[in-house]
C-alpha positions, 0 to 999 in steps of 0.5 A: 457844249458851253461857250466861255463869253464872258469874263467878270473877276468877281468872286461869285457872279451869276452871269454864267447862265448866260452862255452857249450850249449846243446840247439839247437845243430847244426852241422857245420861239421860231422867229428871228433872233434878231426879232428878240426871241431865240433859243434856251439850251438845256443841258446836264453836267457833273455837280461836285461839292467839294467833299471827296464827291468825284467820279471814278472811272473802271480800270481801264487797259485802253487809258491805261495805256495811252502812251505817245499821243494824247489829248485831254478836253474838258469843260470846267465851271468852278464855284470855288477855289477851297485850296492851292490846288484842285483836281479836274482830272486825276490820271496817275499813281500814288505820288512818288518822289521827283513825281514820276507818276502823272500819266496826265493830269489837269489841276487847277490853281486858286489864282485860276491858272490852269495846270496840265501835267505828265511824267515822261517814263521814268523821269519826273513831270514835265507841267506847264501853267497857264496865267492867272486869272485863265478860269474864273469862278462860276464862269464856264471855261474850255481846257485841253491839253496836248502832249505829242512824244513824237515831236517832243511837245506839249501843249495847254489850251484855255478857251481855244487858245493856246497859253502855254508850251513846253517840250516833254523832255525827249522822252519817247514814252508817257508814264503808263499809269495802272490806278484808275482815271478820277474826275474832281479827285486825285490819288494824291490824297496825301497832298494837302495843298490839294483838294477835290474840285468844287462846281461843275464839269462836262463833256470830258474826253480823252483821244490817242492823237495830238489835236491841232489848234484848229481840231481844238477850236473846233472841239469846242463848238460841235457835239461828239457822237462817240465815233469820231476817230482817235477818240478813246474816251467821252463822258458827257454826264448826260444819263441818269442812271443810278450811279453809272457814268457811261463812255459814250464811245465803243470803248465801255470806260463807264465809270460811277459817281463817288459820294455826293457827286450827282448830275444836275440840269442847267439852262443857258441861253444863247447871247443875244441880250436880256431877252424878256422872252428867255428870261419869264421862260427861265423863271417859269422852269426853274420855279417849277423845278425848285416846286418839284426838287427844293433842295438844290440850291443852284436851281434858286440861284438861277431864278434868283438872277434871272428875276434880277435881269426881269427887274423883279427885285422885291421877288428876287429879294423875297427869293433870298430870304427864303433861302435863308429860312430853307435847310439848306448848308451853310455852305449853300447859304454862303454862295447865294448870299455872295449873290446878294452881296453883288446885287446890291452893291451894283446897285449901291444900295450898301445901306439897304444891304446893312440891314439885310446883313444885320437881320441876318447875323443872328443866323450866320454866326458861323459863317465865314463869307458873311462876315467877310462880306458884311465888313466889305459892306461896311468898308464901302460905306466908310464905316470903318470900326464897323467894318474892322469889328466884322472882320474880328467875327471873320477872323474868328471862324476862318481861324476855327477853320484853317486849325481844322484843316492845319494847310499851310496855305489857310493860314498863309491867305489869312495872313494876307487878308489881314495884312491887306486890310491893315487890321489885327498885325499880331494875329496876321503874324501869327499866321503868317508863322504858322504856314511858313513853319509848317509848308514851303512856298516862296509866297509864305517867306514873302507873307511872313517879311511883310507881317515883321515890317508890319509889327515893326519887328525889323530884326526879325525880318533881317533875319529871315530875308539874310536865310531865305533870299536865294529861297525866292527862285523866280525873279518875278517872286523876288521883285514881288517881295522888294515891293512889299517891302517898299509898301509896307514902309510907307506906314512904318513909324520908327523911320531911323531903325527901318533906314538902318535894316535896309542899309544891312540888308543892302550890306548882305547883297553881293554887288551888282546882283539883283538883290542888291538893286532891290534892296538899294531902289527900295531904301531910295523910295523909302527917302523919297517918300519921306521928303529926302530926295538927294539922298533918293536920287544917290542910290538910285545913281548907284544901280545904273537904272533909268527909273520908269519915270525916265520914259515915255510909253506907248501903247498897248498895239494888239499883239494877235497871236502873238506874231505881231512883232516884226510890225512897226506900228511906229517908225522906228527909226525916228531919233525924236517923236512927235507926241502930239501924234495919234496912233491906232491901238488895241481898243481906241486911240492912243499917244505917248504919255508919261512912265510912272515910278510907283515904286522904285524897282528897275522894271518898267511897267508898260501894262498891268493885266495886259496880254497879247500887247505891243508897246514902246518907250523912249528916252534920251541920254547925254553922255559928256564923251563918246565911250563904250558902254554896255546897255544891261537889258530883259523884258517880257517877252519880246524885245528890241532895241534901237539906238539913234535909229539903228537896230541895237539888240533883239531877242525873241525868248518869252520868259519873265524879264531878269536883271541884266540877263543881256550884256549889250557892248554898246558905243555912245557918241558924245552928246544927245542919244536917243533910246527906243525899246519894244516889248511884245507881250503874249501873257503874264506880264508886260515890262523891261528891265533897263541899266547902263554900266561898265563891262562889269556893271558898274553904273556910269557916272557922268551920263544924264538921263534927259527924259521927255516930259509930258504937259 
């Protein structure tokens, strides 16, 4: 089975042969690992490309009926993500209304959020998601889901930890399906924010018991021989015969490969290094395997990086070439010239690429990744009208594309790519339209406002943020969409006509909302970006916040498991700190530093993309009086809140932060008092929200905000 070892956020990366397997182990040389020799572990797996090419198993009674207890695990190597969604296992009806027909499915997300769903009998699906960025792309991950009626829970697992529980609705029963079970597919194929899945899958098992995270943990390092107890069902897709998947437990849930699904080998070599031994044996098998079966592009890709690693790049390079001169799809073609792409940029070599690409175009007319590619080269470069000419030719075909498959989401991510890229505004609106017309998703609002701000069609965008605010939802969406906003408004050029569509949109939020502290935080980064600092400094005044550049910060501290909260990694009851002084943290050492207010939204920011974290902040405020106050305070997850060294408020709820979801009656004393707060993050996002009012929210007037300044 594959371990997961590495984790690269590239779109395409070849690393993947470089992981652990324990299926058929073969020993390429009997010394010592650590002698710079050791094992190549070959395997097979499920192939699947993406055009309705799954594996469907028999009707069977025994899943079927799976009904209290059950756990899914499943190893998962994606090459793509063609949709919002994809299917990894599909166990349910026809979709239904309210979704009352998933007995429990495994979906995978294009930002790499798992999601595990089930519908409890007779009442709609409970589902939990795991965090972005969980499954990367050509990387092989474990997933394994866990629903246990009895106790009421269910659980997600990625890799063997845990990333995300919900209950099950104290519902007694799972939904007893009757459609057969689909690997890579769903029965919900009118659903077109949901594709077929495009990589590899291996060693799917279903089991009538809720596996604990040490059963999970272990799972993930041994081999099953079928007999193990509670297993209902294991397909390992390691026989080749004919179409036929076989059970490989007693229970017969064999199952047959449906259109272009196939079984294909693989080598990953255990992770001791780049082992010259490993790598000329590599190059040995797959060259002759390509000699025998030309036509599976994986084989090449293998070759092509392990000759990479053996620094034989003009063979690596002549690899390439013939790829592009083989009858291979232009789908193939796209994955393997991504391969090239991160070759020589590695290497800085754009140039040396630029004539590759150029030698190329003729070739590559229809494709989109080659010119989403070729302008990435040229925008590496600095060659920016090059760079904006190939993005035209990418716009072009990914167009052709998204008005075949008409999905909202297509024209959404086009929107969003040409917004980004700050090129083709007019087309990017009207993208942007067509999947806000045409689907409901909170990202397409949030898309269509920036294309209207960048058209500088400001009317239009008032419009759509007065009808489709309370359409927002999340409280993270609704920040998201304020700090579009603001960065959209620091290219506008009719800056008066902007400062009056703020002004009405601040007009529209009810006060003390947290509508109405976005809109007027952004109007405040809108003035200080231009110069008009006084007037920044009265709106912000307005909403009670201390602004993250009102803190100091600390951290990250490792938050293992996340049950490291109850542990001072500071003394805590300090009313001053020392910020020459050294701490321990997660990875090395660490001091306080400054906060930073990129952009003025009341969250203060302890972490971008950091999970499993404990951090502090720390500021100072002078109120003239000793008065009552309340401290309006959230954070995600964990927080805590000492006032002059005492314990003010605590909470342990690991949700998204929201905007005064504590009201805290809390008592000043007249001059200087200190603020301590902790965060303890699991996953998702690491910050606090933090404003100081009246008893109905009302900012007070005379305290000052005396933060401590770094050198």
């Amino acid at each position: 089975m594959p371990i997961n070892i590495l984790r690269f956020k590239l779109i395409i990366s070849l690393i993947s042969i470089f992981v652990l397997t324990s299926l058929h182990s073969v020993t390429i040389a009997q010394n010592d690992i650590n002698n710079n020799t050791g094992k190549i572990s070959f395997g097979t797996a499920l192939h699947l490309d993406g055009a309705k090419s799954y594996v469907e198993i028999t009707d069977s009674k025994i899943l079927n009926t799976i009904n209290q207890k059950i756990t899914i695990s499943v190893w998962i190597k994606p090459i793509a993500f063609p949709n919002k969604y994809t299917s990894i296992i599909y166990k349910g009806d026809k979709r239904t209304p309210g979704i009352t027909n998933r007995s429990y499915v495994l979906f995978l997300r294009n930002d790499g959020a798992v999601q595990f769903a089930s519908s409890p009998k007779g009442l709609n699906e409970m589902y939990i998601f795991s965090h972005s960025d969980s499954v990367a792309l050509d990387e092989w991950t474990h997933i394994a889901g866990v629903i246990d009626t009895e106790n009421n829970i269910m659980n997600l697992y990625v890799d063997g930890k845990e990333k995300g529980t919900n209950d099950y609705n104290w519902s007694p029963e799972i939904y007893e399906s009757e459609l057969p079970l689909q690997i890579g597919y769903s029965h919900e194929t009118e659903q077109k924010a949901l594709s077929s899945f495009i990589g590899q899958i291996d060693d799917v098992s279903i089991w009538n018991k809720a596996m604990t995270i040490d059963e999970i943990q272990m799972l993930i390092d041994i081999d099953l021989s079928g007999n193990e107890e509670g297993l209902v069902a294991y397909w390992n897709f390691n026989q080749k015969n004919d179409k036929k998947i076989t059970d490989i437990t007693q229970n017969n849930n064999d199952g047959f490969l449906v259109g272009t699904a196939k079984i294909i080998d693989f080598i990953r070599p255990e992770p001791i290094g780049e082992n010259p031994i490993q790598l000329q044996e590599i190059i040995r098998i797959y060259e002759k395997k390509i000699e025998k079966d030309p036509i599976i592009s994986e084989y090449y890709r293998i070759l092509i990086q392990a000759l990479i690693k053996s620094k034989r790049h003009s063979d690596a390079e002549n690899l390439f070439i013939k790829v592009f001169n083989a009858d291979f799809t232009m789908y193939e073609k796209d994955y393997i010239l991504t391969d090239l792409f991160n070759l020589y940029t590695s290497k800085n070599k754009e140039t040396n690429l630029i004539e590759i690409l150029e030698g190329l175009k003729p070739t590559m007319e229809d494709s989109i990744v080659f010119f989403k590619l070729l302008g990435d080269t040229y925008t590496k470069l600095e060659k920016y009208i090059e760079a904006e000419n190939a993005y035209k030719n990418w716009y072009k075909n990914v167009r052709k594309f998204a008005d075949l498959t008409t999905r909202p989401t297509e024209y959404n991510n086009i929107a969003e790519f040409l917004l980004d890229k700050n090129i083709l505004p007019e087309e990017a609106l009207d993208c942007a339209l067509l999947a806000f017309n045409n689907g409901y998703d909170s990202k397409y609002i949030i898309t269509l406002g920036h294309a209207f701000l960048v058209n500088e069609r400001f009317g239009d965008a008032l419009h759509l943020i007065e009808t489709n605010i309370e359409s927002i939802g999340l409280p993270f969406m609704e920040r998201r969409w304020f700090e579009r906003i603001v960065r959209t408004s620091k290219n506008i050029k009719d800056k008066d006509t902007y400062i009056e569509m703020m002004k009405s949109v601040i007009d529209l939020m009810p006060e003390n909302s947290s509508p109405y502290y976005h809109a007027t935080l952004a109007l405040a980064d809108f003035y200080q970006e231009n110069g008009m600092n006084e007037k920044a400094r009265t709106e912000i005044n307005k909403t009670g916040f201390i602004t993250e550049d009102s803190w100091i910060v600390l951290g990250p501290f490792d938050n293992k498991n996340g049950n490291e909260c109850k542990k001072s990694y500071i003394n805590e009851k300090l009313t001053k700190f020392d910020t020459d002084e050294v701490y321990d943290g997660k990875y090395d050492k660490i001091k306080w530093r400054n906060g930073k207010d990129e952009i003025f939204n009341g969250y203060v920011s302890l972490g971008v993309g950091e999970d499993w974290a404990v951090g502090y902040a720390y500021t100072t405020v002078i109120s003239p009086k000793a008065q009552k106050v309340e401290f309006r305070f959230d954070s995600d997850d964990q927080g805590k809140i000492w006032l002059n060294g005492k314990v003010a408020f605590q909470h342990s709820e690991t949700f998204t932060a929201e905007i005064d979801d504590y009201k805290i009656p809390i008592f000043l004393k007249a001059g200087k008092n200190s603020i301590l707060v902790k965060v303890c993050e699991l996953w998702g996002g690491w910050g606090f929200y933090f404003r100081i009012t009246d008893n109905i929210g009302n900012p007070i007037p005379d305290l000052i905000i005396q933060p401590v300044k770094l050198e």
